[in-house]
Every structure is written in C-alpha cells, then in structure tokens.
C-alpha positions in Angstrom: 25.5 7.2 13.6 25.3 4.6 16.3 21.5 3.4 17.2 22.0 1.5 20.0 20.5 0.0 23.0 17.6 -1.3 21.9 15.0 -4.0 20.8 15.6 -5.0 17.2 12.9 -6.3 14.9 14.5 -6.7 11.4 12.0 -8.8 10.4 14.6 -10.9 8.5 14.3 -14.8 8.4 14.9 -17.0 11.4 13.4 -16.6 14.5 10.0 -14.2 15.1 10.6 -10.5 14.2 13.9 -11.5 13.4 14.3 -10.0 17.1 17.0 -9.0 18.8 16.3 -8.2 22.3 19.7 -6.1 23.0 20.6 -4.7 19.7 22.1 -1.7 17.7 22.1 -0.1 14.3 24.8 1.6 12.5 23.8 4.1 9.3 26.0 5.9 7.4 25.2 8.0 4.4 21.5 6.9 4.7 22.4 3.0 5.0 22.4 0.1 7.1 26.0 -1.0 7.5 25.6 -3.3 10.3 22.6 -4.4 12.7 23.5 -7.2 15.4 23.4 -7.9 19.0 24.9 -4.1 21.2 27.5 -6.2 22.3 28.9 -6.8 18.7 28.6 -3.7 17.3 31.8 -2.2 15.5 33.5 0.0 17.5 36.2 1.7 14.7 33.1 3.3 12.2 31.3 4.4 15.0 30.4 8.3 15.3 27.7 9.9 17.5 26.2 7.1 19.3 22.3 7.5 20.2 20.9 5.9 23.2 17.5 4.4 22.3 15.8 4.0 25.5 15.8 -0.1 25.3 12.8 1.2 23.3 11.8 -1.2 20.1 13.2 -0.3 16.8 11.1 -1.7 13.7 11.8 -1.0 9.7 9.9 2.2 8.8 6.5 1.1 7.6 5.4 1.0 4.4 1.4 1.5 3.0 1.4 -0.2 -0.4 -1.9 0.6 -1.4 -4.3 3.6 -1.1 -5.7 6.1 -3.2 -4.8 9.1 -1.1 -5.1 12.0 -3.7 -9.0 13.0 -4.4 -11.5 15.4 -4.7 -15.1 15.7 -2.7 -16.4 13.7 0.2 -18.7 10.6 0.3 -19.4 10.3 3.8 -23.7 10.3 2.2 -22.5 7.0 0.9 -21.5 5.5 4.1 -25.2 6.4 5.5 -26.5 4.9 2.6 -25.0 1.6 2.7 -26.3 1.9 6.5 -29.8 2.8 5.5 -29.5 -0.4 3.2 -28.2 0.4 -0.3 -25.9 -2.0 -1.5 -22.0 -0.7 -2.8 -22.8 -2.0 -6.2 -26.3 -0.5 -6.4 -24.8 2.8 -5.4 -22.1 2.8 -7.8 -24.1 1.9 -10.9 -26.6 4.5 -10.1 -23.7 7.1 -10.4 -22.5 7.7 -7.0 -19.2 5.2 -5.7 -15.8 5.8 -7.7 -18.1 8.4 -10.3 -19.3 11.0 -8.0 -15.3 11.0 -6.4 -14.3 11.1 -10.4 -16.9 14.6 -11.0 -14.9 16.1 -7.9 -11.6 15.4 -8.8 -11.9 17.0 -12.2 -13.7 19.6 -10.9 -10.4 20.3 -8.1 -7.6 22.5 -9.4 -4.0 20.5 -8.5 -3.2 22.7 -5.6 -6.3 21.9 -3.7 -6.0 18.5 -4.5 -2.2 18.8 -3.0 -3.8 20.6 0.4 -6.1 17.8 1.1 -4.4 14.4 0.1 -1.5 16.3 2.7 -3.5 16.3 5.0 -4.2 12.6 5.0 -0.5 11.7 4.3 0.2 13.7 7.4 -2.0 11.1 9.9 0.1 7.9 8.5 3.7 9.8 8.2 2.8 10.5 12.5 2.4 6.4 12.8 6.1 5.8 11.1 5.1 5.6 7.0 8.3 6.1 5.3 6.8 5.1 2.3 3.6 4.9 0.4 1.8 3.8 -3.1 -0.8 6.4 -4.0 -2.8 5.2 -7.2 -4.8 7.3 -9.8 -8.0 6.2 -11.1 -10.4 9.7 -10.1 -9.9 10.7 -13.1 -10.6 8.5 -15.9 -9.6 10.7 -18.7 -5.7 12.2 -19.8 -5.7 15.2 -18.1 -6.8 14.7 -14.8 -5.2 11.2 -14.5 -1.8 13.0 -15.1 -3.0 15.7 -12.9 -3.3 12.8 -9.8 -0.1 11.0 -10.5 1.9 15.0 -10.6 0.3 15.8 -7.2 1.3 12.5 -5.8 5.0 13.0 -7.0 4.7 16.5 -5.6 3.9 14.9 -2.2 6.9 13.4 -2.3 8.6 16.2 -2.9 7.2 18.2 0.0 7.1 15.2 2.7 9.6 13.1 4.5 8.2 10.3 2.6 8.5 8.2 -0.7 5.9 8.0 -2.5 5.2 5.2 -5.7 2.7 5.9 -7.9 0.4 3.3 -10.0 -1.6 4.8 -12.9 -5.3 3.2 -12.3 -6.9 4.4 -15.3 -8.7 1.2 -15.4 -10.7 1.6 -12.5 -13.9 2.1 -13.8 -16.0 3.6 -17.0 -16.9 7.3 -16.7 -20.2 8.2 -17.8 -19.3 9.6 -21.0 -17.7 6.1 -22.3 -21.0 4.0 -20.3 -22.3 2.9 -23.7 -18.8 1.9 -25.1 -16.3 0.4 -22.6 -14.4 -0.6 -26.1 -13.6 3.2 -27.1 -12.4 3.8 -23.6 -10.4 0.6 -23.1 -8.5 1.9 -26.3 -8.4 5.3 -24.5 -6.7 3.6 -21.4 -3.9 1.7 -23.9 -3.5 4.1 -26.7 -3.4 7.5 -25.6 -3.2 7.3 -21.2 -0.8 4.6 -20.7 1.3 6.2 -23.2 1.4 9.8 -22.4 1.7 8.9 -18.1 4.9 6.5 -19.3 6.5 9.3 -21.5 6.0 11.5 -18.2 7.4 9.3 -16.4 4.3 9.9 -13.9 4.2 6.1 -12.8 5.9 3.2 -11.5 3.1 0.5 -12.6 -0.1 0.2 -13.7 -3.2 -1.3 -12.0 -6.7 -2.1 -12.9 -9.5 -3.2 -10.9 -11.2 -6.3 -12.5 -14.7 -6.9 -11.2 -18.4 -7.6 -12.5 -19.4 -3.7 -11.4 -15.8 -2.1 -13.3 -13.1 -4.6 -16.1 -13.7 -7.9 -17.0 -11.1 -10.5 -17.5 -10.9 -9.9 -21.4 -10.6 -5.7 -21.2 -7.9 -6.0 -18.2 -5.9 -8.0 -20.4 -5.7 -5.8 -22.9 -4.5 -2.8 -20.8 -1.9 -5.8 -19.1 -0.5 -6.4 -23.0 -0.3 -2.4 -23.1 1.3 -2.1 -20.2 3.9 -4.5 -20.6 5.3 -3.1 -23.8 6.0 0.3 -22.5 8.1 -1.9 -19.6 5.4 -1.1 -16.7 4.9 -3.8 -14.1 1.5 -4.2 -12.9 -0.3 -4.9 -10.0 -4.4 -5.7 -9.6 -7.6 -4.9 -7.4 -8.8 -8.6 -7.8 -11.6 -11.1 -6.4 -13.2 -8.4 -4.0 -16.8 -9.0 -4.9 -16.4 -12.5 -6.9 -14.8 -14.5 -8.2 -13.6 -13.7 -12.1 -10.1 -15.2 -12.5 -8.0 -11.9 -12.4 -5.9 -13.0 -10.4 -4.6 -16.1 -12.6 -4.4 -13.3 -15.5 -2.1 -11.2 -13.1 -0.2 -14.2 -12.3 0.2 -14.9 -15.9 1.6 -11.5 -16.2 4.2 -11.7 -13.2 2.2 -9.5 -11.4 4.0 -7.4 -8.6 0.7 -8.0 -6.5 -3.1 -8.9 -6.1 -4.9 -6.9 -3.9 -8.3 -8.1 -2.1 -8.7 -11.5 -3.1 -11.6 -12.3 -0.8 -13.1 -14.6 -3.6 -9.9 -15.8 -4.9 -10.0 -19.9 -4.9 -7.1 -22.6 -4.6 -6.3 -22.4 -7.9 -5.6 -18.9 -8.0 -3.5 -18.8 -4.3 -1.0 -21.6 -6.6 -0.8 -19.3 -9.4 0.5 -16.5 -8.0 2.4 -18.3 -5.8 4.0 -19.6 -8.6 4.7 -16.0 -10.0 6.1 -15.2 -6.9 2.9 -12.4 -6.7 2.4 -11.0 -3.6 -1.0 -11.0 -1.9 -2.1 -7.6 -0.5 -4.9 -7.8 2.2 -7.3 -4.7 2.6 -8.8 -5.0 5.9 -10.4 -1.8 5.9 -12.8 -2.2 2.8 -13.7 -5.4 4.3 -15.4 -3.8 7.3 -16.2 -0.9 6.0 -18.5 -3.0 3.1 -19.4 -5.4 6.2 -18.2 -8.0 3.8 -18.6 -11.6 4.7 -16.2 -13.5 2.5 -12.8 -13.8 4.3 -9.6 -13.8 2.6 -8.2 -17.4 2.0 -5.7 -17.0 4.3 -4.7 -20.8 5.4 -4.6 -21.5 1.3 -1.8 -18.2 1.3 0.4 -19.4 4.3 -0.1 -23.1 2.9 1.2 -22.0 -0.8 3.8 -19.3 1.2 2.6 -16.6 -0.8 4.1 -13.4 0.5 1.1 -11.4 2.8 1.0 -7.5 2.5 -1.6 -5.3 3.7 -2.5 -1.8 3.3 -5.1 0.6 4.4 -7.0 1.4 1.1 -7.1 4.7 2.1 -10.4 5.9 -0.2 -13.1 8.3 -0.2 -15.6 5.2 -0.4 -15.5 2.2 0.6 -12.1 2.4 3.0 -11.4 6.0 4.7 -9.2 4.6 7.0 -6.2 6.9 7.8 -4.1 4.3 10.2 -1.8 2.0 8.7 -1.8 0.4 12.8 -5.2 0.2 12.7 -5.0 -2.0 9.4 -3.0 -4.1 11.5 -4.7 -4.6 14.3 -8.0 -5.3 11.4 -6.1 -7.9 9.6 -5.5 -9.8 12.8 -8.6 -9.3 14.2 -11.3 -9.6 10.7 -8.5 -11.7 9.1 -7.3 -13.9 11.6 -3.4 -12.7 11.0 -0.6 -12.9 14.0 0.8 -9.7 15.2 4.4 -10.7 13.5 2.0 -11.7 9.7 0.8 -8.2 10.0 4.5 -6.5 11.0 6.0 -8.1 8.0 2.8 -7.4 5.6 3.8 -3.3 6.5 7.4 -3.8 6.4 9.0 -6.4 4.3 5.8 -8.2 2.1 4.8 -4.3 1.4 7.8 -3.6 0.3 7.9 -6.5 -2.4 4.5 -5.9 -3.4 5.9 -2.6 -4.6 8.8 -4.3 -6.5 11.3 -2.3 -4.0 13.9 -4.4 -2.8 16.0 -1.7 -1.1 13.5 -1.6 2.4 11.3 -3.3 4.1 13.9 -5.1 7.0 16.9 -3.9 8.6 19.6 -5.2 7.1 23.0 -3.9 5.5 22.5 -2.4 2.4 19.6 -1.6 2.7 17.8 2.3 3.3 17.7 3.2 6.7 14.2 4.0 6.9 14.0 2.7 10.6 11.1 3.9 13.9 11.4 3.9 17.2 8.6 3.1 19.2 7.5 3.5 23.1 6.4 -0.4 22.8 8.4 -3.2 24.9 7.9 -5.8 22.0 6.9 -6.2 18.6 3.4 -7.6 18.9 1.9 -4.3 20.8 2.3 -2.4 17.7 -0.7 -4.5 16.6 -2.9 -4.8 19.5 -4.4 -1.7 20.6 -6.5 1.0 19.0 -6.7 4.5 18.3 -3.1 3.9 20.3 -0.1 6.1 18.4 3.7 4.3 20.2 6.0 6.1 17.3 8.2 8.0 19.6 10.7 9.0 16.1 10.9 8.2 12.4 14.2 8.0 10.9 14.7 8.3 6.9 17.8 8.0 4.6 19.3 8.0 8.8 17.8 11.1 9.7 15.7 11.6 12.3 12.5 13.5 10.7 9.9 13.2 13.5 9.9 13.1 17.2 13.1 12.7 19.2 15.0 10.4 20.9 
C-alpha cells in the first residue's frame, strides 16, 4: 500500500520534522519500506495507492506514561487542594495514591477493564498507537498482578500496544505504614518475582520522593529488579530534590519522569546514561506547581525530551496526549517540533522500543493522518481533535481517508 500525496513528518534527523512537504509512504506487511519525496517513490512494489489529501502524515503517537487502569474517583481531592489542602497533606492523611489503592482492591478485574477503556478510548481518537500503563493501585501481590492482567487485556481488545511497568513501589499501604522495611522486602521478594515469572511487565518503576521511597529503599527494589533482567524507569524530583535521578542513571535507566527539582548534576548524569527525560505537564498544573523543569540544562546536555499525560485519578486526569503538548510548550516553554518528537520518537526510547517512534524503513507502520497543513498546529490549539485516520501494523483502524 502506497500512502501518497502528502506532508511527511518522520521526525528523523536533519531539517525540522524531518519534513517532507510532497511525500509518500509505502507499507507492506505492516512496515515501512520506503518514505521519500512522491516524486521518488518506487513504482515496481507499489499496490493500491491511497491519495492522502496533501493532508500531514505524522508517526502514530505514543503516551509513555500514565496510570490508566484504576478503581474510584478523586475529583473531592481536586476541591480540596482548591479549598487549600496541600497534595502532601492530603496524601499522608490517607486520601492521594491510598484512597485510589482501597478502590482498586475493592474493583473486580472486569470493572476495572470497563473503565480504564473508557479512558484509552479518548487518546486512541487523538492517534495513540501505543501506551505505557503502570501499576502501583495496588500495593500488594494480588491486586498488582490483577492491574498489569487488565492492562495486557487492553491490548488485546484495542487497536493499540500497550507496555506495562509494575509500580509496586509507589507508595506504603496502610497496613505496612509502621514498617516500610517489611514491605520493601514485599516489593523485591515476593512481587517483583511472581509479576516477572508472569511475564505481566516490561520494567519496573518506583516513585522516589520525601511523601513515598527514599533514595536507600528505591535502590534496593533497582538491585531486585535488575537481576530478574527488568529495565527500569523512575517518578523522580517532582516535589524535591533527593538524587533519584543520579541512582536511575547509575542504573541505565530507560527514563526519569518529572524532574522539576532535578539539578545540573543530575541533567549530566543521565545524559550520560543515555536516560531519557520524560516531562509531565499535566501534574504540573494540575498541583499549580511552581518549579519548572530544567529544560535549557536538558537541551544543553542533549538529553532526549519525552512527555506524557500522567493520566491519574489525582494529581493528572488529563485524557489528551495533544493537550500535553500544547502544556509542555505553553507551562514548559517547549517548541511545537520538542513536543512532536517527545510523543513520537523520545517516547518511544523512553520505553526502550526502538521499532517506532519515526517513519522510517523498518520500522512499524504505526503512522496518522491529520486535517492540519503543518506539523506545529498539532500543538497549538485546544480541546481541537485534527486525527482524520490512524493506521497500525499498515492498517487503517480509525477514520478514513
């Protein structure tokens, strides 16, 4: 199948977008075989031919972090922090990341499978071909493994792919509140090992803060991690400052995510492990947060820039990968072709995939059209939807064209 007559971002390197402003695709078996100027385009391997419209033609996009699959609703939270309660106060008096943990144990696996669908289904309308949902509602065996099974099922039963993180390590439940040792072994002796066994997860993730891991106990579930061959990634330097980051570094972590507080120091370690940096625009305003990412530091160092939605029941209910985009330029101060490439090409490294992300030969064709005459609308307006089709594997699964 012949994509043709359209604009092309690949968002390979060279010039901006990696744009070509007449180009074509060609796909077969669910590939890229060739992308290049119409003119070029091979005219022996060519089969049914499809007129684009001149419309643009990006990489499908690609949400690399949220925690999609949970149970309850803490819209009372958002009023709080409104009414002047502060996110920490709220979460060590029980509510935050707790009262979303009581309701998640509490949901059987097929509601939890009806509601995180219906989330899925607003970002697969805006062109997600694939997605990270993380664990971490759970905070004990069962119902950790009961997350990461209904976030493979949703992959099963969507056009999309889904990669899973076990976040076991996202905070204490009550029951271990008095002894964070006994559940840290928990975490590294009996969940890591059963979720690995079950194949359940493609890395592991913690979230190292004052209010949830320190530097010491994240370590530990790193050293556990790495020995059943699990690559990790990190909620890091949201609230302050603790040096995760460096320990994720240290650990060749496949990202950071957050970073408000991280310094110099830790932008040139994980630049040096090659770590991407995953910006969460949504948790920022929805916290009314005042520390900015250290952007300038990341393009200085050329650390790879991803960001993500956070979709969450707390601090980041935001259901619009675009929307993230147009955030991260606005809060964050990124360019409309920073926050293409940090859905597309960065997200797909900070996911450890290196099959996606750009349109290129070899490479899946997970590719969306959109009724936009250039790349850097797809970032400027909201509550705006241009996805006019999504095409996955080379199949078009949405719209038409």
């Amino acid at each position: 199948m012949l994509f043709s007559n359209l604009k092309l971002a690949t968002m390979t390197d060279g010039q901006p977008y990696g744009l070509i402003e007449d180009g074509a695709v060609l796909v077969e078996e669910g590939r890229i075989v060739w992308a290049g100027p119409r003119q070029d385009a091979p005219r022996d391997k060519t089969g049914k031919m499809v007129d684009c419209g001149g419309r643009l033609l990006t990489p499908g996009l690609i949400d690399c972090h949220t925690h999609l699959v949970y149970g309850g609703n803490r819209a009372n939270e958002f009023e709080m922090r409104l009414n002047g309660a502060a996110y920490a106060d709220i979460a060590k008096a029980g509510g935050g990341i707790l009262s979303t943990v009581r309701a998640t144990r509490e949901a059987a696996e097929d509601e939890l499978v009806q509601s995180a669908s219906v989330r899925l289904e607003s970002l697969l309308r805006e062109g997600v071909t694939t997605i990270e949902i993380k664990s971490g509602y759970g905070l004990d065996v069962e119902t950790e493994m009961k997350m990461l099974k209904v976030a493979r099922k949703l992959g099963e039963t969507h056009f999309v792919d889904v990669v899973t993180s076990y976040l076991g390590a996202h905070t204490f439940p009550a029951e271990y509140r008095d002894d964070h040792a006994a559940y840290v072994d928990l975490v590294c002796s009996k969940a890591l090992p059963a979720v690995a066994q079950a194949k359940l997860a493609d890395a592991v993730d913690a979230f190292c803060e004052g209010i949830a891991f320190s530097v010491a106990e994240t370590e530990k579930v790193f050293a556990a991690a790495k020995k059943l061959g699990l690559p990790i990634k990190l909620h890091a330097e949201q609230l302050s400052n603790l040096g995760g980051a460096k320990l994720a570094a240290s650990y060749d972590a496949l990202s950071v995510d957050h970073i408000e507080y991280l310094d110099e120091d830790g932008v040139a370690a994980i630049a040096r492990s090659g770590t991407v940096a995953v910006l969460l625009p949504g948790a920022f305003y929805y916290l009314r947060e005042k520390q900015h990412p250290p952007v300038a530091a990341l393009r200085q160092h050329k650390v790879p820039i991803a960001i993500a939605t956070d979709l969450n029941p707390g601090s980041s209910p935001v259901h619009s990968l675009l929307t993230t985009m147009n955030m991260a330029c606005v809060l964050f101060g990124l360019t409309p072709e920073e926050a293409l490439r940090g859905v597309t090409a960065n997200a797909a490294l900070a996911l450890g995939l290196k099959d996606r992300g750009r349109i290129a030969p070899g490479l899946k064709a997970d590719l969306v059209l959109w009724n936009a005459e250039r790349p850097g609308d797809l970032a400027y307006p909201l509550g705006f939807n241009p996805c006019a089709a999504v095409i996955r594997d080379g199949a078009i699964v949405r719209g038409q064209i």
